[in-house]
C-alpha positions as CSV (number, residue, x, y, z in Angstrom):
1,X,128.8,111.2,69.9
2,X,126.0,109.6,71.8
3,X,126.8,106.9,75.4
4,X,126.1,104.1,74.9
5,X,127.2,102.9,78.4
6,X,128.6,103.6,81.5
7,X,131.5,101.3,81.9
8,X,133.1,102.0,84.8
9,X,132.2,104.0,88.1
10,X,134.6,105.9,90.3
11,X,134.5,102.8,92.3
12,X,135.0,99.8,89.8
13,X,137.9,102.3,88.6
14,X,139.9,102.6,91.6
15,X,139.4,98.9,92.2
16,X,141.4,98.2,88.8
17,X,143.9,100.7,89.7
18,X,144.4,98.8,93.0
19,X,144.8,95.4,91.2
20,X,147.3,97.2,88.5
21,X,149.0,98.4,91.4
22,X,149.6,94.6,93.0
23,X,150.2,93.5,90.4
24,X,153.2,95.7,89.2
25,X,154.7,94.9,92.8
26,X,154.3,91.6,92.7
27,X,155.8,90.8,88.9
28,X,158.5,93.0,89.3
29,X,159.2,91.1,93.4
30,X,158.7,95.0,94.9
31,X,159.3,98.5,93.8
32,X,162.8,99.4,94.3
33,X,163.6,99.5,90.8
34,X,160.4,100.6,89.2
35,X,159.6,103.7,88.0
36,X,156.0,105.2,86.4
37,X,155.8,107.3,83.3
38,X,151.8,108.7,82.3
39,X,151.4,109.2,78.9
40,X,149.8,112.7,78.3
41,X,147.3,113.6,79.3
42,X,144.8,111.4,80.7
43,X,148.3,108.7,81.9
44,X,149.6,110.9,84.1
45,X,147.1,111.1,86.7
46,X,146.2,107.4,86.4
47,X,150.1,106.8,86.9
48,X,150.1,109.3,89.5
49,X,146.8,107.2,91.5
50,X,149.0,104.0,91.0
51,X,152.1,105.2,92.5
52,X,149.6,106.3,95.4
53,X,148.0,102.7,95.5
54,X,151.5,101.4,95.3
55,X,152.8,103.8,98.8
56,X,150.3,102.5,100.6
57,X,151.0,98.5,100.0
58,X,154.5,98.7,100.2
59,X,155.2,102.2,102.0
60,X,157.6,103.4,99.2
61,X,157.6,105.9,97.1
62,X,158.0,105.2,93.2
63,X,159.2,107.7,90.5
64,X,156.7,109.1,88.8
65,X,157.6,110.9,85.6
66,X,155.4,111.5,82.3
67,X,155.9,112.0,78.4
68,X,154.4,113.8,75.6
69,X,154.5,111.4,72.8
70,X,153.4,114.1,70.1
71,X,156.9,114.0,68.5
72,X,157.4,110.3,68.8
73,X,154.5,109.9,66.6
74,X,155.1,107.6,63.0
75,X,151.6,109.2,61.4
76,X,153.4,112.9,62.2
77,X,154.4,113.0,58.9
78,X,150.8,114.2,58.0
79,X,151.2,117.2,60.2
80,X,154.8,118.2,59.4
81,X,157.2,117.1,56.7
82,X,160.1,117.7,58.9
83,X,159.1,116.8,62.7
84,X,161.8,117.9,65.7
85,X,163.0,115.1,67.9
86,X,164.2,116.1,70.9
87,X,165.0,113.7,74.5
88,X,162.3,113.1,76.1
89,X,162.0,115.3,79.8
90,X,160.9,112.6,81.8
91,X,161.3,113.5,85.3
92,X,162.9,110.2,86.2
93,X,166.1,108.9,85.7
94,X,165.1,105.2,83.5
95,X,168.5,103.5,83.4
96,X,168.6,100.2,84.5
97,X,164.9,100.9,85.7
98,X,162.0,98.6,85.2
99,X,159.8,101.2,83.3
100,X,155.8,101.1,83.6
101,X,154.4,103.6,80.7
102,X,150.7,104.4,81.8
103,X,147.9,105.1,80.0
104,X,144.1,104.9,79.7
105,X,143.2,103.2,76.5
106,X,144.9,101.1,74.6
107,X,144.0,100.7,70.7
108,X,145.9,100.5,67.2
109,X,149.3,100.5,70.1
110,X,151.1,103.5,68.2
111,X,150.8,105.6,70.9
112,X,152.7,102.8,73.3
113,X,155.1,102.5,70.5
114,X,156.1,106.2,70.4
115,X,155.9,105.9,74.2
116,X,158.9,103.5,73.8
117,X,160.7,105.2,71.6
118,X,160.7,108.5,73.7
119,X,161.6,106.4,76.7
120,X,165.1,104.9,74.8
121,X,165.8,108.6,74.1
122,X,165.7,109.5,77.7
123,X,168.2,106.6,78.5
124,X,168.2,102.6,78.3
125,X,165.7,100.7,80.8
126,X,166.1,97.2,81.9
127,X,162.3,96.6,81.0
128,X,159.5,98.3,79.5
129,X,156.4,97.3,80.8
130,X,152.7,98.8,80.2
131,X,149.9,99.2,82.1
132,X,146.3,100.3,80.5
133,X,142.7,101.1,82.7
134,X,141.0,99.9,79.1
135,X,142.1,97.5,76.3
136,X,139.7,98.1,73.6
137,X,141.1,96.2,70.5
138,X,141.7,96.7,67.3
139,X,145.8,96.6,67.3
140,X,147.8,97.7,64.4
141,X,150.9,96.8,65.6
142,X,152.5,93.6,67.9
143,X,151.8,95.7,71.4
144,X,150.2,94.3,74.5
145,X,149.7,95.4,77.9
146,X,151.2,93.8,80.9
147,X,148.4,95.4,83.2
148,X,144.8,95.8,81.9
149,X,142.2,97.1,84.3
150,X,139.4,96.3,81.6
151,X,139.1,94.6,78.7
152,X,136.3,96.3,76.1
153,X,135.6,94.5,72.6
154,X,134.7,97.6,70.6
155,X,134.3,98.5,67.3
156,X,135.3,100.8,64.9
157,X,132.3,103.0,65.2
158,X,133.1,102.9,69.3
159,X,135.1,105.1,71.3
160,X,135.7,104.6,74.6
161,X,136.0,107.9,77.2
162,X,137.8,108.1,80.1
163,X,136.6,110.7,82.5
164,X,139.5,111.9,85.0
165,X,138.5,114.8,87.8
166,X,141.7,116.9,86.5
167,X,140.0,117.1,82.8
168,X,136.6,116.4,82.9
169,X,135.5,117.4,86.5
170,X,134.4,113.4,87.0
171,X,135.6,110.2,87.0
172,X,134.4,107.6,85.1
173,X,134.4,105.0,81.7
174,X,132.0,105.4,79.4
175,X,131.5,103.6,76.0
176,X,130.3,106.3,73.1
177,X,129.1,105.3,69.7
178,X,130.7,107.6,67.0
179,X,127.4,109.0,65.0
């Protein structure tokens, strides 16, 4: 793969992580029934830096949970014939919750959709909603984010990287043209 661009800095990220993070207070009128769930890998600590962002505007603490979606997946069947579903192990009690999946790039939307599904396994929310640091395109099935940081028009022969300290030792968004 060879960059093609340098999207987003350390700074222009946290910036969109602190508008997300308004944002989800102010559409769901404060945070008392919210609760955060990254989507492994890269979701978690995003989730994890808007729960942060989120303490410091309204000085409460939100759930913060994550989920694996590798089960949840509908193209599994090309890895397994029989995959095993299990419930999801959250780390936060959803019921009646206004859930806020989390993750870094949004594309074809299956891996929000399997996202869902693992939530409603774990037990029944009052919303889903989803928040994304990229939207790049290309959907393959009726998903949208509530909360997009950036929006990126790419194409098929694009990928977009995000660069987290936890993975990658920097932090950054970077646009990469598939050779």
């Amino acid at each position: 793969m060879q960059l093609k661009a340098r999207l987003m800095d350390e700074a222009a990220m946290s910036r969109a992580l602190m508008r997300i993070s308004h944002e989800i207070t102010e559409k769901n009128k404060g945070v008392e029934d919210v609760v955060l769930i990254g989507i492994r890998r890269r979701g978690v600590p995003i989730s994890e830096r808007i729960r942060d962002n989120i303490k410091k505007i309204e000085d409460a603490t939100v759930p913060c949970g994550s989920v694996d979606i590798r089960f949840y997946r509908d193209d599994l069947t090309h890895e397994s014939e029989q995959p095993v579903i299990t419930k999801a192990d959250i780390g936060a009690d959803v019921n009646d919750k206004n859930v806020v999946l989390v993750d870094d790039v949004l594309y074809t939307g299956r891996t929000a959709r399997a996202a869902i599904e693992a939530v409603f396994t774990a037990g029944r929310p009052r919303s889903i909603q989803f928040a994304v640091l990229v939207d790049r395109g290309h959907r393959e099935l009726p998903i949208r984010a509530d909360y997009v940081g950036k929006n990126v028009p790419t194409s098929r022969a694009e990928l977009i990287e995000v660069r987290l300290p936890e993975f990658d030792g920097e932090t950054g968004v970077y646009l990469m043209e598939i050779e």
